[in-house]
Steps between C-alpha positions, in 0.01 A plus 500: 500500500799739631665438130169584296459831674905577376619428882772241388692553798233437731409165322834394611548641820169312543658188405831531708292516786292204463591257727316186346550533101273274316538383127242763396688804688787397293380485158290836581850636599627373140274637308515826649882569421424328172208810449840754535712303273707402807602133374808447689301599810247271432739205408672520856174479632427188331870384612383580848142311458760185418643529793219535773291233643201499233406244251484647116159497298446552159382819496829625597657425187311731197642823762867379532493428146437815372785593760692330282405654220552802600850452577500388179668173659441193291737274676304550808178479323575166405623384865155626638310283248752246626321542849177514321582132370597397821217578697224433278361756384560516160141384442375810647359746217626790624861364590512347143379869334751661706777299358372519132520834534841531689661326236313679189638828655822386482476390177512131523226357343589177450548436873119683550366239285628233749329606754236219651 
């Protein structure tokens, strides 16, 4: 809400202060720096989601993707659909769109057609 009104810095002071962070505080935190173009922000945010105490679901994925996109990193495009692979949720529409579309705005086509 903070982040819709232009309070950016609010929406993560906010944050910092949460004691109990779940899954949906972090992806809302995501998507927020992802709003300002702030893609390395976001990605260390995702880097510290890895690291707490809170089981991944899909709909983490489409945001961290276009993360990756935006820092125009393939190589770590592909090791997130790695993840994706891993735990399953490839099967999920919006995962699978997310990674069509990561890879068709880097150009590789070939590898968005492969994606089941």
């Amino acid at each position: 809400m903070y982040s819709r009104c232009g309070y950016l810095d609010d929406a993560i002071l906010l944050f910092d202060k949460m004691s109990m962070r779940n899954l949906y505080a972090w992806v809302a935190i995501m998507s927020v720096s992802l709003e300002y173009d702030l893609f390395e922000e976001a990605f260390f945010l995702f880097e510290e989601l890895l690291y707490e105490d809170t089981e991944l679901d899909f709909f983490v994925f489409p945001v961290v993707l276009r993360i990756c996109s935006g820092l125009k990193e393939i190589e770590i495009g592909r090791q997130i659909h790695g993840i994706v692979v891993k735990q399953q949720f490839l099967v999920n529409i919006f995962v699978g769109n997310a990674l069509i579309d990561k890879y068709y705005k880097f150009g590789k086509l070939d590898d968005a057609k492969k994606v089941r």
